[in-house]
LORO-454783 format. One record per residue (C-alpha): residue number from 1; residue in three letters; z, x, y. Coordinates in steps of 0.1 Angstrom, whole numbers, plus 5000, padded with zeros to 4 digits. Example, Ala and Ser with C-alpha at 12.3 -4.5 7.8 and 13.67 -1.06 7.14 Angstrom:
> seq:type:Z:X:Y
> 1:ALA:5078:5123:4955
> 2:SER:5071:5137:4989
This chain:
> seq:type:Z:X:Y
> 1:UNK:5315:5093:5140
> 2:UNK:5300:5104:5109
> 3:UNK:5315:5119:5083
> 4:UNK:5309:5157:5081
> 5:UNK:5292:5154:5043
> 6:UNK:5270:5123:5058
> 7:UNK:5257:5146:5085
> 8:UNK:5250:5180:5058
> 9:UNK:5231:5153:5040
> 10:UNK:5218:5142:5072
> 11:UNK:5210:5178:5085
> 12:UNK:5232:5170:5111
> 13:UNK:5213:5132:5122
> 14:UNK:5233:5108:5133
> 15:UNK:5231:5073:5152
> 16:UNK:5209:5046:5146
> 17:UNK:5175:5054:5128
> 18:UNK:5140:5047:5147
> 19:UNK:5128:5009:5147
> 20:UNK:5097:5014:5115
> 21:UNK:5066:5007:5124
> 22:UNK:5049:4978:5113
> 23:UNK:5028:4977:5080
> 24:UNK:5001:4947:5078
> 25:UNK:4997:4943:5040
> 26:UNK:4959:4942:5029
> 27:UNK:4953:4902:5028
> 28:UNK:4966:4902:5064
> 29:UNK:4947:4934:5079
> 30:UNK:4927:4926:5110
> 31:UNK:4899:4947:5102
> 32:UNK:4869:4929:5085
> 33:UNK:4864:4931:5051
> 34:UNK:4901:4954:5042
> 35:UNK:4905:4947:5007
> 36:UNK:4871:4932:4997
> 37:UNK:4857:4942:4963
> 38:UNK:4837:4970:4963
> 39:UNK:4797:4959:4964
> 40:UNK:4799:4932:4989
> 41:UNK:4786:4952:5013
> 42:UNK:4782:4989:5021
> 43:UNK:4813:5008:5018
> 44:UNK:4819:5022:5055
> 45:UNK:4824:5060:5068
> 46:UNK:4857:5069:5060
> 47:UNK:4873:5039:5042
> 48:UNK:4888:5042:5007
> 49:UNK:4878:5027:4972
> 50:UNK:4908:5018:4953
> 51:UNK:4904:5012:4912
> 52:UNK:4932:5009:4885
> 53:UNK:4917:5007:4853
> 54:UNK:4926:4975:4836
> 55:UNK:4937:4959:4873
> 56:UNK:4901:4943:4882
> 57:UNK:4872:4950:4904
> 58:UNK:4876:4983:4922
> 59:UNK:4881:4976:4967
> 60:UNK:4877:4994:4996
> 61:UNK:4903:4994:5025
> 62:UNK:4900:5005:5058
> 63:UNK:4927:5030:5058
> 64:UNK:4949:5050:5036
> 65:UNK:4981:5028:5042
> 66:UNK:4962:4997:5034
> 67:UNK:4948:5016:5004
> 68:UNK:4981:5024:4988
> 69:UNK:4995:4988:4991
> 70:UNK:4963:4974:4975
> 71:UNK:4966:5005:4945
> 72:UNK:5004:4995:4945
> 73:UNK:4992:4960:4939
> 74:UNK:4964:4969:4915
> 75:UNK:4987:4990:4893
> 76:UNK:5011:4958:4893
> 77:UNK:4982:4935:4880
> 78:UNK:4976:4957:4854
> 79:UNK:5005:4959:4841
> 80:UNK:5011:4917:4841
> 81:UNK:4977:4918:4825
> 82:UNK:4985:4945:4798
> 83:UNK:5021:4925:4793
> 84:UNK:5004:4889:4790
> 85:UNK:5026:4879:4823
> 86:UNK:5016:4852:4845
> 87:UNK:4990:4847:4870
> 88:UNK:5007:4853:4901
């Protein structure tokens, strides 16, 4: 049994949380072309382009939870670049 402070934090929640649903990082997205630089081809209805100045080439991503993994890995490219880090 929870304690009572863990369920006012909670708003009353307890138990087990819900199984998270799966998040395919950009590299591994089954759509064609998620994560390509933008200019290879035309940019389709509805898909995001992603750029981070100093990070690279800006990209396009099918949807907005592959788009914020590739900006999350953009803004971390930019920063190794800025900081001389290595080439990972």
């Amino acid at each position: 049994m929870a304690r009572r402070a863990a369920q006012e934090w909670n708003r009353g929640m307890v138990g087990t949380s819900a199984v998270p649903r799966d998040v395919t990082p950009p590299g591994e997205c089954a759509t064609d072309g998620c994560g390509r630089p933008v200019g290879t081809e035309v940019t389709p209805t509805g898909w995001v382009v992603a750029q981070v100045i100093g990070s690279g080439p800006a990209r396009e991503y099918c949807s907005g939870s592959c788009s914020s993994y590739g900006v999350a890995l953009a803004e971390v490219r930019a920063l190794r670049d800025k900081d001389g880090g290595d080439d990972r």
